[in-house]
C-alpha beads as a LAMMPS data file, in Angstrom:
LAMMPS data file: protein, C-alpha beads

101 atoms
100 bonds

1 atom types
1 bond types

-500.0 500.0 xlo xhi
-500.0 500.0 ylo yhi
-500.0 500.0 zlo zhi

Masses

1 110.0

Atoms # bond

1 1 1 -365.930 -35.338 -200.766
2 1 1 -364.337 -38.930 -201.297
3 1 1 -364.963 -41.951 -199.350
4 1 1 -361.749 -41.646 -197.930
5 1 1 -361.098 -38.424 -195.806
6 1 1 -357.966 -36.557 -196.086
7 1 1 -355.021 -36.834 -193.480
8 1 1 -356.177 -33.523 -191.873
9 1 1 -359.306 -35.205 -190.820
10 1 1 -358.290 -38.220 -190.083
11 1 1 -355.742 -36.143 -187.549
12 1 1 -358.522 -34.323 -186.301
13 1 1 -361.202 -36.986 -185.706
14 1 1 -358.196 -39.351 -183.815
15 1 1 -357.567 -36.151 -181.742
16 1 1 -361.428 -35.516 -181.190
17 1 1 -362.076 -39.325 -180.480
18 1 1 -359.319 -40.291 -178.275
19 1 1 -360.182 -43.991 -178.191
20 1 1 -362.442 -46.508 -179.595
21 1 1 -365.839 -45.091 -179.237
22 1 1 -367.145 -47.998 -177.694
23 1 1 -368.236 -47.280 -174.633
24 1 1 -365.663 -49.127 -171.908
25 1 1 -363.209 -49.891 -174.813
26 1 1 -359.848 -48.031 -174.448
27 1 1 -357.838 -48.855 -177.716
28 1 1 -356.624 -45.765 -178.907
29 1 1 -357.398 -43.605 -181.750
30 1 1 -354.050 -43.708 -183.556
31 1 1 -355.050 -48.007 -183.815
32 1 1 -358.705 -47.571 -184.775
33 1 1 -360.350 -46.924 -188.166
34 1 1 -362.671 -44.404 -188.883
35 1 1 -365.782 -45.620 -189.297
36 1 1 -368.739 -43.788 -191.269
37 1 1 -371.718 -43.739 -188.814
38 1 1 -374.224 -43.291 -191.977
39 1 1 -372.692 -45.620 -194.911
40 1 1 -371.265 -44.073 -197.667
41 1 1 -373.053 -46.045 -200.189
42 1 1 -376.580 -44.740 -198.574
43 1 1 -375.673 -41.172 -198.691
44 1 1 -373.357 -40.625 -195.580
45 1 1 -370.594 -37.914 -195.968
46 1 1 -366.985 -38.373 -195.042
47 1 1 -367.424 -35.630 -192.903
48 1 1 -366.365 -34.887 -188.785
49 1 1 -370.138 -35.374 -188.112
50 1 1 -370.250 -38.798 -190.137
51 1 1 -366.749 -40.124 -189.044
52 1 1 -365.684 -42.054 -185.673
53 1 1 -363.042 -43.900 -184.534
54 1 1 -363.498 -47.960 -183.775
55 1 1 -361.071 -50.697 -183.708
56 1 1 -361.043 -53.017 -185.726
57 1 1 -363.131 -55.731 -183.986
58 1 1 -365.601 -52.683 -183.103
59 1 1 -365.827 -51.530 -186.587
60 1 1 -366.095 -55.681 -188.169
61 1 1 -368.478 -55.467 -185.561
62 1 1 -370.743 -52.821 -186.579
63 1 1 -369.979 -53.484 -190.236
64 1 1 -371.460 -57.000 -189.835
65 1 1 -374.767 -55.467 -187.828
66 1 1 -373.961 -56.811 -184.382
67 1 1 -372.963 -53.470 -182.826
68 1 1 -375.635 -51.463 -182.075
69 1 1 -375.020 -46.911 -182.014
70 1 1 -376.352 -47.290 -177.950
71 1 1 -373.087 -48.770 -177.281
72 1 1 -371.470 -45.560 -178.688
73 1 1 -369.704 -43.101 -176.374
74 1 1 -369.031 -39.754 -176.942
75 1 1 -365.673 -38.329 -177.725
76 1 1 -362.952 -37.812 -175.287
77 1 1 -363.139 -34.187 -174.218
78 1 1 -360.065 -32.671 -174.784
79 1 1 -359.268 -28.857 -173.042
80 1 1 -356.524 -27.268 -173.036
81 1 1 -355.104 -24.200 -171.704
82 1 1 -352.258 -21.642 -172.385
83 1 1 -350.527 -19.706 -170.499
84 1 1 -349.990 -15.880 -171.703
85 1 1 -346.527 -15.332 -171.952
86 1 1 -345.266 -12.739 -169.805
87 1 1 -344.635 -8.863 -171.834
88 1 1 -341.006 -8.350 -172.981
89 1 1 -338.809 -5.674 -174.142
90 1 1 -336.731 -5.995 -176.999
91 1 1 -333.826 -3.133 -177.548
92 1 1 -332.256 -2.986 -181.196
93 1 1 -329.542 -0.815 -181.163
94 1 1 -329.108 -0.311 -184.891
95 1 1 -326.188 1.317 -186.862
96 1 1 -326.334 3.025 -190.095
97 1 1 -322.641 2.507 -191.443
98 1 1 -320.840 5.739 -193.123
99 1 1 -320.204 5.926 -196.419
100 1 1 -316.461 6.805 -197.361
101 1 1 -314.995 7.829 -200.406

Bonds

1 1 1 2
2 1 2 3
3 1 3 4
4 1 4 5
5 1 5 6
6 1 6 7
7 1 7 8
8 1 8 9
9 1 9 10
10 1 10 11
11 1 11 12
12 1 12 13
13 1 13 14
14 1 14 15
15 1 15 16
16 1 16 17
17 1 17 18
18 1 18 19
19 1 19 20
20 1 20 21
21 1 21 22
22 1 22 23
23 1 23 24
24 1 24 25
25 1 25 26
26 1 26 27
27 1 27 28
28 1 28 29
29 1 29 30
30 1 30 31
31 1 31 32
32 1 32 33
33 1 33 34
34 1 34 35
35 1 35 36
36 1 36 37
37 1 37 38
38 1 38 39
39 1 39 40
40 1 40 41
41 1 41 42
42 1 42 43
43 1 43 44
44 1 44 45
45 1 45 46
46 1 46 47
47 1 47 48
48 1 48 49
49 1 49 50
50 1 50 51
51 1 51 52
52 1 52 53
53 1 53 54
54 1 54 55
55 1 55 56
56 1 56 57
57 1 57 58
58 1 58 59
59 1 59 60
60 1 60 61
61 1 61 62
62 1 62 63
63 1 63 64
64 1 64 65
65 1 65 66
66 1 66 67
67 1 67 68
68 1 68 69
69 1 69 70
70 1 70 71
71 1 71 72
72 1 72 73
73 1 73 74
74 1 74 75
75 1 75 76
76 1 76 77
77 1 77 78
78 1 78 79
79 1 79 80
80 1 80 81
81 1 81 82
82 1 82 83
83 1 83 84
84 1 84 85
85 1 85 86
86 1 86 87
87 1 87 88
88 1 88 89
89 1 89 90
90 1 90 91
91 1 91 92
92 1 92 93
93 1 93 94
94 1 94 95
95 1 95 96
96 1 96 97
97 1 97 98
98 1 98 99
99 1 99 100
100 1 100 101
């Protein structure tokens, strides 16, 4: 896989990640970049394991070596329910036409 992940994933990690991963830090995922928590260049994957969200002062942070991964939180749990919809009947009432002539 590339460095850069594909718009699926980057939908899906925002979604997972809710926020900044930063523990106490609340900027949310749609203004963060995803930041590979195993570089790249050392062998990290672009992957949903490898990938989090961090803003950008998080992730200059990190990048620089003055954010340590205990400050880390975990994702936002998401959970959501559905409600069955109820049975219904549908009637067709369908009419062959007659053929004339």
């Amino acid at each position: 896989m590339a460095y850069r992940p594909p718009e699926s994933l980057r939908q899906a990690l925002r979604w997972r990640d809710g926020t900044c991963r930063v523990a106490g830090c609340r900027a949310p995922a749609h203004e963060t970049d995803l930041d590979h928590a195993k570089a790249y260049d050392s062998g990290g994957t672009t992957s949903g394991s490898n990938l989090r969200c961090l803003c950008r002062k998080h992730h200059n942070m990190k990048s620089h070596g003055h954010l340590d991964d205990r400050h880390l939180g975990a994702p936002t749990r998401h959970i959501e329910n559905y409600l069955r919809a109820p049975p219904f009947l549908i009637e067709l009432d369908i009419v062959v036409p007659r053929r004339t002539g």
